[in-house]
Each structure stands twice: as structure tokens, then as C-alpha cells.
mmCIF file as Biopython writes it, N, C-alpha, C and O atoms, coordinates in Angstrom:
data_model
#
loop_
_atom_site.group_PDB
_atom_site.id
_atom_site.type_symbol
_atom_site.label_atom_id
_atom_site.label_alt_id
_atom_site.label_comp_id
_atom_site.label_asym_id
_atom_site.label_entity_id
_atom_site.label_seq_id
_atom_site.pdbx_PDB_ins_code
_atom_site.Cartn_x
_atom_site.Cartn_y
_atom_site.Cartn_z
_atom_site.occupancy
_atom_site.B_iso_or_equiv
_atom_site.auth_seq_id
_atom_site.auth_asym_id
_atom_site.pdbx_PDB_model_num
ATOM 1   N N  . UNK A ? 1  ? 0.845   -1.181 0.000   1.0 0.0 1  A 1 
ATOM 2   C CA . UNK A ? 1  ? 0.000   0.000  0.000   1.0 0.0 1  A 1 
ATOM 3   C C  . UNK A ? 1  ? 0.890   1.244  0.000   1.0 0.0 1  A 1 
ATOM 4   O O  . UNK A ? 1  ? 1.837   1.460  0.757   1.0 0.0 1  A 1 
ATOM 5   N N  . UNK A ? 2  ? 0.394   2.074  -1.039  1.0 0.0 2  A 1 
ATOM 6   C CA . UNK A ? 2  ? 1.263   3.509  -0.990  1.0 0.0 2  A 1 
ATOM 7   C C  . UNK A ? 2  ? 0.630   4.316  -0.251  1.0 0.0 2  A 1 
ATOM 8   O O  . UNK A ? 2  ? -0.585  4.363  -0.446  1.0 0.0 2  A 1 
ATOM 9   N N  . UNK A ? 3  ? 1.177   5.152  0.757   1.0 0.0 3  A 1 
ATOM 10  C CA . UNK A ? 3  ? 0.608   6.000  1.457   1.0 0.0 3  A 1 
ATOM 11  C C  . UNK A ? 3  ? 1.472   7.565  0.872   1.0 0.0 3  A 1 
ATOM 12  O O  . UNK A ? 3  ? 2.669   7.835  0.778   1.0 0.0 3  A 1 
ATOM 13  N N  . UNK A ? 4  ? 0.144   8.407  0.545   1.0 0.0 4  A 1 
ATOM 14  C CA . UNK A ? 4  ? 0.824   9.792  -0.144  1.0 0.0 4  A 1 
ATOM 15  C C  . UNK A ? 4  ? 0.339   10.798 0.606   1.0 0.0 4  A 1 
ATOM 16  O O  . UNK A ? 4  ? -0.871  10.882 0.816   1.0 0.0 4  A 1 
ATOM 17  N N  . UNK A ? 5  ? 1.286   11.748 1.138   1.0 0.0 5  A 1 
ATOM 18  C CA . UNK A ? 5  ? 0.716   12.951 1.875   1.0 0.0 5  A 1 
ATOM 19  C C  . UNK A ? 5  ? 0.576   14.084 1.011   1.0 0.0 5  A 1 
ATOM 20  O O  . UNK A ? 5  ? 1.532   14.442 0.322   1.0 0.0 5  A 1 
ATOM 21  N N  . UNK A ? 6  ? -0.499  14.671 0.981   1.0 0.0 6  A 1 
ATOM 22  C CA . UNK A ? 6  ? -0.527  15.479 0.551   1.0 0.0 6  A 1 
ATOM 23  C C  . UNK A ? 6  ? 0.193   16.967 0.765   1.0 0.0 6  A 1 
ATOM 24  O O  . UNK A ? 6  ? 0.192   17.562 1.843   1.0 0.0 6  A 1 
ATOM 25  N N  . UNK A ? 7  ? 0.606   17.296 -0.058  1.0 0.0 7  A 1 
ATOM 26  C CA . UNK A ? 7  ? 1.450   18.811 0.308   1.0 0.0 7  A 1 
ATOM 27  C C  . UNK A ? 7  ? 0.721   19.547 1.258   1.0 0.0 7  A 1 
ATOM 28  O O  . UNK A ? 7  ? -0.506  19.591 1.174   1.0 0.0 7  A 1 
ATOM 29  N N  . UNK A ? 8  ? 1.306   20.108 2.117   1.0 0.0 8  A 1 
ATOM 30  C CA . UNK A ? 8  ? 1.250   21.143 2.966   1.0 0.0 8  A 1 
ATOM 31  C C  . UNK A ? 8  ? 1.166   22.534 2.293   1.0 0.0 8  A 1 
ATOM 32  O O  . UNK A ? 8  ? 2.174   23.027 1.786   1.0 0.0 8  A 1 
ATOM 33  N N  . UNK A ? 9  ? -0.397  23.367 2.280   1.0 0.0 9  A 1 
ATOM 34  C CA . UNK A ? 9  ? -0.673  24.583 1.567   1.0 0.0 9  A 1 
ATOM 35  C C  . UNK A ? 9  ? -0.211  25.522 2.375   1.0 0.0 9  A 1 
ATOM 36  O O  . UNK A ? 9  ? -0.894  26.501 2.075   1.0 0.0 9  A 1 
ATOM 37  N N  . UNK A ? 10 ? 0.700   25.916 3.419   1.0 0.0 10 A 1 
ATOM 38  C CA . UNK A ? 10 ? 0.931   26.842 3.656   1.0 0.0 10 A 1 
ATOM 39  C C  . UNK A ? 10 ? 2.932   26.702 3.279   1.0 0.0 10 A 1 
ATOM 40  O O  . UNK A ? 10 ? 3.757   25.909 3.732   1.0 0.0 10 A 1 
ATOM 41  N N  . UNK A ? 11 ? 3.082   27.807 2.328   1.0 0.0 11 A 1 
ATOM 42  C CA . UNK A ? 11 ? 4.493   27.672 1.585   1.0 0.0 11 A 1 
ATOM 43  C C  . UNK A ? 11 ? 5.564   28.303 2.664   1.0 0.0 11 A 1 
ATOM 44  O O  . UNK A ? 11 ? 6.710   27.858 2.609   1.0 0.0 11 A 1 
ATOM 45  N N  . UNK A ? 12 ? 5.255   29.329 3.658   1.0 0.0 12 A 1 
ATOM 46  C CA . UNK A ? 12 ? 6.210   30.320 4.044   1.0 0.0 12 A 1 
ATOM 47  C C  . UNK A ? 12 ? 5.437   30.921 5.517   1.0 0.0 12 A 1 
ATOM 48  O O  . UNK A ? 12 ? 4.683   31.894 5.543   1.0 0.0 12 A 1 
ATOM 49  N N  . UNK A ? 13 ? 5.737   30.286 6.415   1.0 0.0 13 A 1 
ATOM 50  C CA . UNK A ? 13 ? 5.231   30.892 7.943   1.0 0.0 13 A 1 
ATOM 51  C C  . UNK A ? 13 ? 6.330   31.691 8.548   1.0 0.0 13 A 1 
ATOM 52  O O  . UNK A ? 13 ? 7.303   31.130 9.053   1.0 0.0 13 A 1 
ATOM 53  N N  . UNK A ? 14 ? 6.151   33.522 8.498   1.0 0.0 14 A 1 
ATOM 54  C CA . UNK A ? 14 ? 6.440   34.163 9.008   1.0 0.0 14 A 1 
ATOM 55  C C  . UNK A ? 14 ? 5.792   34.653 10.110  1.0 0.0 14 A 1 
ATOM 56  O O  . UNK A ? 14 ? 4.572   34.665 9.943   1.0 0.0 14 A 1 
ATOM 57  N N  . UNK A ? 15 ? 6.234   35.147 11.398  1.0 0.0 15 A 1 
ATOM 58  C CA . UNK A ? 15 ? 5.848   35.703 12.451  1.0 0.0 15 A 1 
ATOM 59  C C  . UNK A ? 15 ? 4.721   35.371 12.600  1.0 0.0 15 A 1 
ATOM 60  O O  . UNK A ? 15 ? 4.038   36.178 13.232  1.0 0.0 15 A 1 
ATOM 61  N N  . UNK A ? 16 ? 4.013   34.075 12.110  1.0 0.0 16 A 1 
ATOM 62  C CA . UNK A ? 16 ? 3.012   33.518 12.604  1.0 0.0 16 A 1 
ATOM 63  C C  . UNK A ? 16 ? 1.601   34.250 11.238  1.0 0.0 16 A 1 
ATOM 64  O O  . UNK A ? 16 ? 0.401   34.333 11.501  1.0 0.0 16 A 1 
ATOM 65  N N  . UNK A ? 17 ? 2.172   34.616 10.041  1.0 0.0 17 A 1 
ATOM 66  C CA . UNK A ? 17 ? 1.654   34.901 8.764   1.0 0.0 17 A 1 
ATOM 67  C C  . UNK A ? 17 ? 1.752   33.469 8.053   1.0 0.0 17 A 1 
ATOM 68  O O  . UNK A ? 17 ? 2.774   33.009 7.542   1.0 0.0 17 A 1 
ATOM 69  N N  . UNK A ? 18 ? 1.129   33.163 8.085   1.0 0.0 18 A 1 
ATOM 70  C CA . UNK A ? 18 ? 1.168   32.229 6.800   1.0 0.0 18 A 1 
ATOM 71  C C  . UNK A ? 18 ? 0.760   32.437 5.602   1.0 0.0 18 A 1 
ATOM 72  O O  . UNK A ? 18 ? -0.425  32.658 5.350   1.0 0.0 18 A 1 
ATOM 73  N N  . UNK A ? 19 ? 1.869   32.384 4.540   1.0 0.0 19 A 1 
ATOM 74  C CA . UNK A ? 19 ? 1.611   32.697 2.881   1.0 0.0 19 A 1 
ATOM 75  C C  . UNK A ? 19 ? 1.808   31.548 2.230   1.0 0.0 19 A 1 
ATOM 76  O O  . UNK A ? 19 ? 2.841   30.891 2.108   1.0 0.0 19 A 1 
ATOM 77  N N  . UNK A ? 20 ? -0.032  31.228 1.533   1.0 0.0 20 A 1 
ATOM 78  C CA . UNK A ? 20 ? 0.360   30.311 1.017   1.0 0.0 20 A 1 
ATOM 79  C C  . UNK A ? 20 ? 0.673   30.040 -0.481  1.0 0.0 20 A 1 
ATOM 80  O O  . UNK A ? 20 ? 0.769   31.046 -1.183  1.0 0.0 20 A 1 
ATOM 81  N N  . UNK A ? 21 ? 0.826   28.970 -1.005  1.0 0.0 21 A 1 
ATOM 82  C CA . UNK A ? 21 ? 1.346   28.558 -2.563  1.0 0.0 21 A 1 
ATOM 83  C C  . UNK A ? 21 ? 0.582   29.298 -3.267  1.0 0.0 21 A 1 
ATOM 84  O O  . UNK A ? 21 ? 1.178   29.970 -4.108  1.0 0.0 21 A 1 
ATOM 85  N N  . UNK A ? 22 ? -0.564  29.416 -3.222  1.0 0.0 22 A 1 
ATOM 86  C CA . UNK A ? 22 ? -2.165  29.993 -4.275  1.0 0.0 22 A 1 
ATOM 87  C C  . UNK A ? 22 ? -1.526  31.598 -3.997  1.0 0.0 22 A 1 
ATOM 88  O O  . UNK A ? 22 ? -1.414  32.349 -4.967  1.0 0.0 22 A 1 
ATOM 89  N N  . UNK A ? 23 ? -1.212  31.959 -2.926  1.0 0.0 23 A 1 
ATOM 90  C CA . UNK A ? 23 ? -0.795  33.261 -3.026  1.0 0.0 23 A 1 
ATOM 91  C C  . UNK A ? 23 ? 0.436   33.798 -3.426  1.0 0.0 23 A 1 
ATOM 92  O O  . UNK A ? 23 ? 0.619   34.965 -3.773  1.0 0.0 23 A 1 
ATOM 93  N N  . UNK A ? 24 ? 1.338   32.838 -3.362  1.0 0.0 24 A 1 
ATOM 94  C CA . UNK A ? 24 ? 2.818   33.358 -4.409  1.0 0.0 24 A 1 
ATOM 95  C C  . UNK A ? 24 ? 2.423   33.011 -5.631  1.0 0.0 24 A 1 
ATOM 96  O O  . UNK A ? 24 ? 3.335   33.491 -6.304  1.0 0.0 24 A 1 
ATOM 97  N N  . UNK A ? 25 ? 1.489   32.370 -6.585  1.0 0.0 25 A 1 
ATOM 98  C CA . UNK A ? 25 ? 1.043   31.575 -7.505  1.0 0.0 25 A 1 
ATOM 99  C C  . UNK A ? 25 ? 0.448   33.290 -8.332  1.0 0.0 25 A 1 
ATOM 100 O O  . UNK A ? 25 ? 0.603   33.560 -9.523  1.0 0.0 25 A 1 
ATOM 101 N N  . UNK A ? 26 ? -0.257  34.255 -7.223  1.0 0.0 26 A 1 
ATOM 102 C CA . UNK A ? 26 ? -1.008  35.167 -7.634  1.0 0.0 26 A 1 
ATOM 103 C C  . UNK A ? 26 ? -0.119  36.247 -8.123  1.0 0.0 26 A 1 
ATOM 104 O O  . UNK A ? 26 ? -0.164  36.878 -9.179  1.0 0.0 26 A 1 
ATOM 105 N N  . UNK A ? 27 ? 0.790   36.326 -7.009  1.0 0.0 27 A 1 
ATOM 106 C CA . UNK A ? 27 ? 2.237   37.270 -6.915  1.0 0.0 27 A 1 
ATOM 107 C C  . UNK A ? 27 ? 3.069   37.158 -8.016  1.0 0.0 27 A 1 
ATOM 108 O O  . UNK A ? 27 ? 3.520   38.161 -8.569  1.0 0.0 27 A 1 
ATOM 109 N N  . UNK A ? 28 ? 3.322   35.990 -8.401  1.0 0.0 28 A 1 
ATOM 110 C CA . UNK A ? 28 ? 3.894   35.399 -9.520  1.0 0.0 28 A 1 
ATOM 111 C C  . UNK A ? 28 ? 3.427   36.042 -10.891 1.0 0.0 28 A 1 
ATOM 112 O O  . UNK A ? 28 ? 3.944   36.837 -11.677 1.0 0.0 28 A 1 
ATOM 113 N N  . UNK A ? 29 ? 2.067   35.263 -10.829 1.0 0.0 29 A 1 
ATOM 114 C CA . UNK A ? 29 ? 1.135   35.774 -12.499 1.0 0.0 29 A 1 
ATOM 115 C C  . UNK A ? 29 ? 1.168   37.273 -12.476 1.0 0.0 29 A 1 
ATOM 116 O O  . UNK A ? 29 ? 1.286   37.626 -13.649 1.0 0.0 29 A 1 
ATOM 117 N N  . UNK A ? 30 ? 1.121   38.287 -11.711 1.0 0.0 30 A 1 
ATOM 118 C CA . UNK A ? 30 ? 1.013   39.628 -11.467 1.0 0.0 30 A 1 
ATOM 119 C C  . UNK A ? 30 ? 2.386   40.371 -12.146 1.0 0.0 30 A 1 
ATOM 120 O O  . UNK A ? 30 ? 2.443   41.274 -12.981 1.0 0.0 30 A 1 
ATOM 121 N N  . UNK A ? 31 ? 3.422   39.654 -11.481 1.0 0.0 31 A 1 
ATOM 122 C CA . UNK A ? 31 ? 4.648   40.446 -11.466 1.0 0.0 31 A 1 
ATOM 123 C C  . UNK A ? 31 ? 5.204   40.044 -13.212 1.0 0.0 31 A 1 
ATOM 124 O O  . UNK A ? 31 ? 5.880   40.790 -13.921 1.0 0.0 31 A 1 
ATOM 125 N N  . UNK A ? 32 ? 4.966   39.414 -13.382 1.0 0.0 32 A 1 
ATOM 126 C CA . UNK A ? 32 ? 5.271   38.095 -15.159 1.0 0.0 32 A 1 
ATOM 127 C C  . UNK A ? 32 ? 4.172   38.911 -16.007 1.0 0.0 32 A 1 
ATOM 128 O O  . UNK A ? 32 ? 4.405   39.319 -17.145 1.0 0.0 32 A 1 
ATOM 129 N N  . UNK A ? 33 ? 3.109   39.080 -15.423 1.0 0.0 33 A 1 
ATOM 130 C CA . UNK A ? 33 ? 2.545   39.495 -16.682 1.0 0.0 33 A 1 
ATOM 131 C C  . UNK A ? 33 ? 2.482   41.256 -16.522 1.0 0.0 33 A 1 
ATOM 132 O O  . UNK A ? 33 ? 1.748   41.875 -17.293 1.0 0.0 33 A 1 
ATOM 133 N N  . UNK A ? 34 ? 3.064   41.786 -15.776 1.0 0.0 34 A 1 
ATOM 134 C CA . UNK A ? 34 ? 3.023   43.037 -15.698 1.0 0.0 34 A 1 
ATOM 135 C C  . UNK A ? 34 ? 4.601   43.292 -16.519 1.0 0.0 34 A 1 
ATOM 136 O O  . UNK A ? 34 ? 4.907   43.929 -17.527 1.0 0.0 34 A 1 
ATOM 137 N N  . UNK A ? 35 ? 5.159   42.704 -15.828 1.0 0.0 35 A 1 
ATOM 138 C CA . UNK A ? 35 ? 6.828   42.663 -16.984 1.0 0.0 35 A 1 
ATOM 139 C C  . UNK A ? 35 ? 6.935   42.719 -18.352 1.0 0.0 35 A 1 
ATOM 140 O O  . UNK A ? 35 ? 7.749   43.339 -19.035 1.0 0.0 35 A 1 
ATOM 141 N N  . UNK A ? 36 ? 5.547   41.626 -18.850 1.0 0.0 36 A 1 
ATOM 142 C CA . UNK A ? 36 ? 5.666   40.904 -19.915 1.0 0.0 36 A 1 
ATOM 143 C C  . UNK A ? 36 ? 4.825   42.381 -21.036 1.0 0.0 36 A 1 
ATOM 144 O O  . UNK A ? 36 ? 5.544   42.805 -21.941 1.0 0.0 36 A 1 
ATOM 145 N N  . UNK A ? 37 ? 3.489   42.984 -20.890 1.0 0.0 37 A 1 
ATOM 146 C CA . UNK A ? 37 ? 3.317   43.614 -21.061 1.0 0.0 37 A 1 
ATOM 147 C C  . UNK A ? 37 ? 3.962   45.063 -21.501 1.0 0.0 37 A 1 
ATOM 148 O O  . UNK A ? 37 ? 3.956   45.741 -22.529 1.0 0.0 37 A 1 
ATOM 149 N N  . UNK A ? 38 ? 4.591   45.195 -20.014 1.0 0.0 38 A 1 
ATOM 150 C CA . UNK A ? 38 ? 5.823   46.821 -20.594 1.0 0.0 38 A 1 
ATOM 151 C C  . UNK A ? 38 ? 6.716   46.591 -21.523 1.0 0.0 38 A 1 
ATOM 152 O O  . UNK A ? 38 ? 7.085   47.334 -22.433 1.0 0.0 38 A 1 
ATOM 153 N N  . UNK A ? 39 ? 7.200   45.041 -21.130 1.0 0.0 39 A 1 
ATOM 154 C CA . UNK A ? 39 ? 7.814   44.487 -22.520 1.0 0.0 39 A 1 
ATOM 155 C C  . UNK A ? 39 ? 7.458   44.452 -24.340 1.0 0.0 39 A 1 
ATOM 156 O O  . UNK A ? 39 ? 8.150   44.799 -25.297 1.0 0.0 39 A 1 
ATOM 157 N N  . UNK A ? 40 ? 6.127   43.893 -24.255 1.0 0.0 40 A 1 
ATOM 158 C CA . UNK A ? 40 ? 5.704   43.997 -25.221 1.0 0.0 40 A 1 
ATOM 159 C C  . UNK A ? 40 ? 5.136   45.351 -25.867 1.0 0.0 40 A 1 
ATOM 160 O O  . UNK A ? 40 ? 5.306   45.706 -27.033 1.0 0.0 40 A 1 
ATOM 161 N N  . UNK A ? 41 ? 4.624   45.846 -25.146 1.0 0.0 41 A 1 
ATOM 162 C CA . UNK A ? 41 ? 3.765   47.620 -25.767 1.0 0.0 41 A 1 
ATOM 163 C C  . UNK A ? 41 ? 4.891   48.735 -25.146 1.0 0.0 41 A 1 
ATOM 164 O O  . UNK A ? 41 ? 5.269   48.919 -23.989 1.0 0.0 41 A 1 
ATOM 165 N N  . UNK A ? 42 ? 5.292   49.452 -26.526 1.0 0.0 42 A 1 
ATOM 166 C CA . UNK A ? 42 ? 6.461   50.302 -26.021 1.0 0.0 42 A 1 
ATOM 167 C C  . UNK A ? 42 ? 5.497   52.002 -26.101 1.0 0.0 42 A 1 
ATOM 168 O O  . UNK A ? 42 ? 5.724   53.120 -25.639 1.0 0.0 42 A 1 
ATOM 169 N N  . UNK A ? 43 ? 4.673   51.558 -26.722 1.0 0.0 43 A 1 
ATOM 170 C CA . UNK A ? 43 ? 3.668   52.906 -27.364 1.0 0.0 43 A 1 
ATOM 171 C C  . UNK A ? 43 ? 3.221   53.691 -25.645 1.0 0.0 43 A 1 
ATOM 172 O O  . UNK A ? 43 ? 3.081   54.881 -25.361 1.0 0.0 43 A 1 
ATOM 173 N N  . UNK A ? 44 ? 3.130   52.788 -25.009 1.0 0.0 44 A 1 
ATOM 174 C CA . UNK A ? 44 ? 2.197   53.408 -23.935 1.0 0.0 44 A 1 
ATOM 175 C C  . UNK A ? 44 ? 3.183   53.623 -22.231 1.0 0.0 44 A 1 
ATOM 176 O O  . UNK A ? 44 ? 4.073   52.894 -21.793 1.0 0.0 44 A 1 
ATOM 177 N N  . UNK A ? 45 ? 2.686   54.665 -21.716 1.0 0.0 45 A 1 
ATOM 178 C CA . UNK A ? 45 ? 3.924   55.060 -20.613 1.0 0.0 45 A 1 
ATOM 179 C C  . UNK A ? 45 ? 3.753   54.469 -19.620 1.0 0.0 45 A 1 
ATOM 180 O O  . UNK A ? 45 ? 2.642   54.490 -19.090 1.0 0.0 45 A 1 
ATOM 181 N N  . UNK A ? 46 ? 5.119   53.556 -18.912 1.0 0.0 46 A 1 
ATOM 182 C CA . UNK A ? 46 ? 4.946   52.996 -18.044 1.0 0.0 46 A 1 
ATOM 183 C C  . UNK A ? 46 ? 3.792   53.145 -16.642 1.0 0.0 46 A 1 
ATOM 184 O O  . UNK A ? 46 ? 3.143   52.291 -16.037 1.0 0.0 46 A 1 
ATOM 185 N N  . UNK A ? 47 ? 3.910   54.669 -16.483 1.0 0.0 47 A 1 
ATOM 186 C CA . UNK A ? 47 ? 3.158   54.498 -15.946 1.0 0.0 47 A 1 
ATOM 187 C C  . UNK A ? 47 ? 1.037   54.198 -15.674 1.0 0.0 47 A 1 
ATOM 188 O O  . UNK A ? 47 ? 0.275   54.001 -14.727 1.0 0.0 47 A 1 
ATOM 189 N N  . UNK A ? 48 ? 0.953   54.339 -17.119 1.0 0.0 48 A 1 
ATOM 190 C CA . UNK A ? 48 ? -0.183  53.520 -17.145 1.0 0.0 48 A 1 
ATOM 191 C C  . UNK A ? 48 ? -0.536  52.585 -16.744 1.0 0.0 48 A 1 
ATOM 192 O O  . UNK A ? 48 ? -1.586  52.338 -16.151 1.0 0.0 48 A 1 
ATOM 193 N N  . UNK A ? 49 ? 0.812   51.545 -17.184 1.0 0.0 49 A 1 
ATOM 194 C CA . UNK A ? 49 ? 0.653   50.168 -16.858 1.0 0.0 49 A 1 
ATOM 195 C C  . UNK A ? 49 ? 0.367   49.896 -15.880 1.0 0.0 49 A 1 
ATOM 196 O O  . UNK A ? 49 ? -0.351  48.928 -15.630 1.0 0.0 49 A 1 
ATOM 197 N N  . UNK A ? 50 ? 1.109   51.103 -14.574 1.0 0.0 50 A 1 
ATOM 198 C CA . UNK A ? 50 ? 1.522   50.328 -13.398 1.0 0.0 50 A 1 
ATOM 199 C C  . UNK A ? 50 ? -0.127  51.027 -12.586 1.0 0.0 50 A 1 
ATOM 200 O O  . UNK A ? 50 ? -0.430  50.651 -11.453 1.0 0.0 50 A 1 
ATOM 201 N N  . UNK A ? 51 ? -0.686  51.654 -13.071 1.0 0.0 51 A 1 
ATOM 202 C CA . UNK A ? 51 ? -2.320  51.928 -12.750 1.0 0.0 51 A 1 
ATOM 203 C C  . UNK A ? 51 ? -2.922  51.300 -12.794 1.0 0.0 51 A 1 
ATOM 204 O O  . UNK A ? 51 ? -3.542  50.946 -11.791 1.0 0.0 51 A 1 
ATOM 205 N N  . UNK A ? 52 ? -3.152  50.666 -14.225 1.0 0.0 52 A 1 
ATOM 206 C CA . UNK A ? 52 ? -4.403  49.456 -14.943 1.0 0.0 52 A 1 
ATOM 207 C C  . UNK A ? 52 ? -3.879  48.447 -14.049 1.0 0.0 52 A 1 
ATOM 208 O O  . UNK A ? 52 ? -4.763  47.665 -13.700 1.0 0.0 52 A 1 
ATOM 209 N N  . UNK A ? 53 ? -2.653  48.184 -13.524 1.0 0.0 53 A 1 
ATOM 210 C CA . UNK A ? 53 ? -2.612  46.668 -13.077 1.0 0.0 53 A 1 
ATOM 211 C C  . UNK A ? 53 ? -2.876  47.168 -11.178 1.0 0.0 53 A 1 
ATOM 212 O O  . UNK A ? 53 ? -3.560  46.427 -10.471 1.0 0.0 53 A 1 
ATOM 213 N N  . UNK A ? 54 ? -2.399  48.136 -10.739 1.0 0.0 54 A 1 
ATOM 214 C CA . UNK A ? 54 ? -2.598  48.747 -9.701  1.0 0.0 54 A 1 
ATOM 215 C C  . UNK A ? 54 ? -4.880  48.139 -9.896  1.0 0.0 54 A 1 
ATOM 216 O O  . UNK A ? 54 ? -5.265  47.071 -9.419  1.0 0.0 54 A 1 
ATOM 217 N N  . UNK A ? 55 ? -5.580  48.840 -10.423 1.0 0.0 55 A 1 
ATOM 218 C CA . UNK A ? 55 ? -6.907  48.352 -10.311 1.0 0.0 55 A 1 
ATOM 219 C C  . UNK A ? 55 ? -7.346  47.084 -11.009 1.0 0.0 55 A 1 
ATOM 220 O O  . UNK A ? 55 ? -8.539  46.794 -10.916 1.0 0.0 55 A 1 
ATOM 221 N N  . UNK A ? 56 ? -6.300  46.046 -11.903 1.0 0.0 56 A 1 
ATOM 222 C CA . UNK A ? 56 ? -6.552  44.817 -12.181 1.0 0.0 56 A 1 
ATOM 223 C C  . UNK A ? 56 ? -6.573  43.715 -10.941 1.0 0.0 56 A 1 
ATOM 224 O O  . UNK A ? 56 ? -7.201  42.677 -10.734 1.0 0.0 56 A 1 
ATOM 225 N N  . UNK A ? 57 ? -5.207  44.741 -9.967  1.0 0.0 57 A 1 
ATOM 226 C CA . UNK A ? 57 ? -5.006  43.182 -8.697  1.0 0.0 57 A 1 
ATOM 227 C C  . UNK A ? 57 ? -5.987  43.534 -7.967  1.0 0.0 57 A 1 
ATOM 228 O O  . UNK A ? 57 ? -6.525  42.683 -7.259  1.0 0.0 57 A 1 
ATOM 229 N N  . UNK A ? 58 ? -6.549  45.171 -7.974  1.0 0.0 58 A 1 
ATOM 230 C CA . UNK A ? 58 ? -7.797  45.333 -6.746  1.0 0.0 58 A 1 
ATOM 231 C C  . UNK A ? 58 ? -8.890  44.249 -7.329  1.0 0.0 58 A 1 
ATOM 232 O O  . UNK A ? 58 ? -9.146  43.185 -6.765  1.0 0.0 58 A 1 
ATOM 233 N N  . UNK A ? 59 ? -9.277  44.540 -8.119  1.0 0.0 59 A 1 
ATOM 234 C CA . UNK A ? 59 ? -10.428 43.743 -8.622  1.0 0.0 59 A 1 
ATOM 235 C C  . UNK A ? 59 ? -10.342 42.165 -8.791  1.0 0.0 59 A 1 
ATOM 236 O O  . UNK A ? 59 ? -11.380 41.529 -8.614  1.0 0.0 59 A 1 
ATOM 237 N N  . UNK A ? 60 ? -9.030  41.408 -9.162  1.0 0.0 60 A 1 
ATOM 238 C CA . UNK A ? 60 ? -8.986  40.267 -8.595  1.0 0.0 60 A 1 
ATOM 239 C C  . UNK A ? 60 ? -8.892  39.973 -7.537  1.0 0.0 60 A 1 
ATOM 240 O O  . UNK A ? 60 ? -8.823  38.745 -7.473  1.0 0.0 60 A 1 
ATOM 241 N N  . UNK A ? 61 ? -8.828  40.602 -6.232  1.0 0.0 61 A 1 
ATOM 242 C CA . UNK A ? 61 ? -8.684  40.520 -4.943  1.0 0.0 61 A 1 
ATOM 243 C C  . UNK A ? 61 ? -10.088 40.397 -4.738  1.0 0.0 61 A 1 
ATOM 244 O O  . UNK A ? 61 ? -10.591 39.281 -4.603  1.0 0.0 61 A 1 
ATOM 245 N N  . UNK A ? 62 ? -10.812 41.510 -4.701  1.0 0.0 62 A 1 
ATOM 246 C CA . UNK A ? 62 ? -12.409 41.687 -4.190  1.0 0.0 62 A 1 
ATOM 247 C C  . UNK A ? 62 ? -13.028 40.560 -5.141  1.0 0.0 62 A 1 
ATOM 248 O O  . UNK A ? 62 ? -13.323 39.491 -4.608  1.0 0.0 62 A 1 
ATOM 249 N N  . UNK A ? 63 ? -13.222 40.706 -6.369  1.0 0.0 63 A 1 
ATOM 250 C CA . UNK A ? 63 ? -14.027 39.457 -7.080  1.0 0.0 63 A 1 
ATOM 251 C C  . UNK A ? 63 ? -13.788 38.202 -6.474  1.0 0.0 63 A 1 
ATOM 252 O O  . UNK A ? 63 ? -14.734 37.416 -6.536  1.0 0.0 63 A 1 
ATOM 253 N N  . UNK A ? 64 ? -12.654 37.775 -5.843  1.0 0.0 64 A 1 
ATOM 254 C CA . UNK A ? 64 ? -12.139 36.337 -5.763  1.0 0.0 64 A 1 
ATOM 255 C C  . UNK A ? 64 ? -12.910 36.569 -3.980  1.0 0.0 64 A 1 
ATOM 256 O O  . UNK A ? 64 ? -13.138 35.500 -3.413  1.0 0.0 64 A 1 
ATOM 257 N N  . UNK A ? 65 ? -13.197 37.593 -3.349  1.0 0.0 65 A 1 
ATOM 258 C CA . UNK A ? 65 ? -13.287 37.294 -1.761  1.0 0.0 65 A 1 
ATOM 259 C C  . UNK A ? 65 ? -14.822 37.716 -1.993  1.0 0.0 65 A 1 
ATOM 260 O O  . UNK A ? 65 ? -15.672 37.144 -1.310  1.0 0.0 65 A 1 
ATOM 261 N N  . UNK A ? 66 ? -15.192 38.635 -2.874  1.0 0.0 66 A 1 
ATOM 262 C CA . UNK A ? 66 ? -17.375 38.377 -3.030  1.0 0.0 66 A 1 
ATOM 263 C C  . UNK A ? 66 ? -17.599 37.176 -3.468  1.0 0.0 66 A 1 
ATOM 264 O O  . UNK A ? 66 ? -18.174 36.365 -2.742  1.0 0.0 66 A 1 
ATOM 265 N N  . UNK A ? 67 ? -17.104 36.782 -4.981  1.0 0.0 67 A 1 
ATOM 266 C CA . UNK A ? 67 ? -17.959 35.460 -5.421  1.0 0.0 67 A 1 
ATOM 267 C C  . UNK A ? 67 ? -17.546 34.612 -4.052  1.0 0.0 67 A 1 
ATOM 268 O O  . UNK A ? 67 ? -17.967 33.467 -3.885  1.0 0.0 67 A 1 
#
């Protein structure tokens, strides 16, 4: 019989914070596709970008904690 444990979802326990995988996972897609973007569109000024994504993470934050 194989016995499999399942991973442990909390990645990083600071001062009694726990951050887990789903949340560096979010941190991750954010920071990659905000890079990837300034990268790709040279037409438009950085700091736009860093607005639209400034109210893209608000709104994935609240949508993901209403629904």
C-alpha cells in the first residue's frame, strides 16, 4: 500500500503569517505578466501600466473574496 501525503498549503510561515502557494502563484502571475506587457507595448507610458494593473489586482482581490 502507498501511502501519499498530501502537500502542505501553507508555503512560508512568518511571524506567525502564513503565505500560502495559491498566493505566491497570484504574486507570480502579477509580477510576469506586468513585466511581460511593458515588454511587449512600447507605445504606452509605463506608468499607465503600473495603474491598470494597480486596479486589475484590486479587482482580482475583491471578485475572488465576493464570489
Amino acid at each position: 500500500m502507498i501511502i501519499i501525503n498530501p502537500p502542505d498549503p501553507v508555503a512560508i510561515n512568518l511571524l506567525g503569517l502564513a503565505i500560502r502557494w495559491y498566493a505566491l502563484a497570484y504574486i507570480a502571475a502579477f509580477v510576469i505578466g506586468l513585466w511581460m506587457i511593458k515588454k511587449i507595448d512600447k507605445t504606452q507610458a509605463p506608468k499607465y501600466w503600473d495603474d491598470l494593473f494597480s486596479y486589475i489586482i484590486l479587482g482580482i482581490i475583491l471578485g475572488g473574496r465576493i464570489g
